[in-house]
N, C-alpha and C positions, 0 to 999 in steps of 0.2 A: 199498797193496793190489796193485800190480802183479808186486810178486815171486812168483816161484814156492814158494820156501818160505820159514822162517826163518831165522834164522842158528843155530841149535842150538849158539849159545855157555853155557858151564854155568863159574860161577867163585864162593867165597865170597863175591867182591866184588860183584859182582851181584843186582840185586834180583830173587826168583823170580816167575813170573808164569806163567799159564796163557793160551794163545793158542789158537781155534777160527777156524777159518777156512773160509766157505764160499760159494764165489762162486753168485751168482746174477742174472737181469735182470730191471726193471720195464717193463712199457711203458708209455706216459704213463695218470697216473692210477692204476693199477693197487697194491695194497696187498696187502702178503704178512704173514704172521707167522709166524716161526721161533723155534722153544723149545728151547733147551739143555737139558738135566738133567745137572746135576755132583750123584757123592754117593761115600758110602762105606758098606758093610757088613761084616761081620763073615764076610766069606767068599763064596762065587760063591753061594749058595742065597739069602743075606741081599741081597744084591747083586742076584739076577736076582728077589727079589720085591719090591725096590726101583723098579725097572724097572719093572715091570706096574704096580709103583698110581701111580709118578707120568708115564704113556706119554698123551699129548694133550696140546692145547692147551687143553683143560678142566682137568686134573687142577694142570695147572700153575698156572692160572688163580686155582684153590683155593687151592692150597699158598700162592703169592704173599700173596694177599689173607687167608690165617691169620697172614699173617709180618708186613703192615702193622697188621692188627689186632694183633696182641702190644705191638708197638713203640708204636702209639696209645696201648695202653692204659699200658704198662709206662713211658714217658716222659711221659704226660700223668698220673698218681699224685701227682706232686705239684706242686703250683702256689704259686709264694710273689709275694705283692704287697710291692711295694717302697715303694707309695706310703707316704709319710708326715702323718698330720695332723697340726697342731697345736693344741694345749691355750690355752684363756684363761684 
């Protein structure tokens, strides 16, 4: 984190990645919370009403906890026991 920027290296061979960076200080004890929103729309209208509904750390808050709730439910559907009894 000490550099000032990236290396803005760009090659096939390379894996792509998304890099946000934003300095900030604590001072002892002291707790912050910082929300990103990454998205895509279908143009600057779709995009900037994108923006309004997911703007706070409420709205994210939602959004998150609709995305672990899916994955709960959509990975926990099916359950198989491996135990085996046997037969006399």
């Amino acid at each position: 984190m000490q550099k000032s920027r990236l290396s803005g290296k760009l090659s096939p061979g390379l894996d792509p990645c998304a890099a946000i960076r934003l300095p900030f200080e604590l001072a002892d004890g002291q707790e912050r919370e910082i929300v990103f929103v990454l998205g895509v729309g279908q143009g600057v209208a779709a995009a900037s009403e994108l923006v309004q509904r997911f703007r706070g750390t409420e709205a994210a808050r939602t959004a998150l906890e609709a995305v672990w709730h899916y994955w709960t439910h959509t990975l926990g559907a099916v359950n198989v026991d491996t135990l085996t009894t046997q037969s006399t």
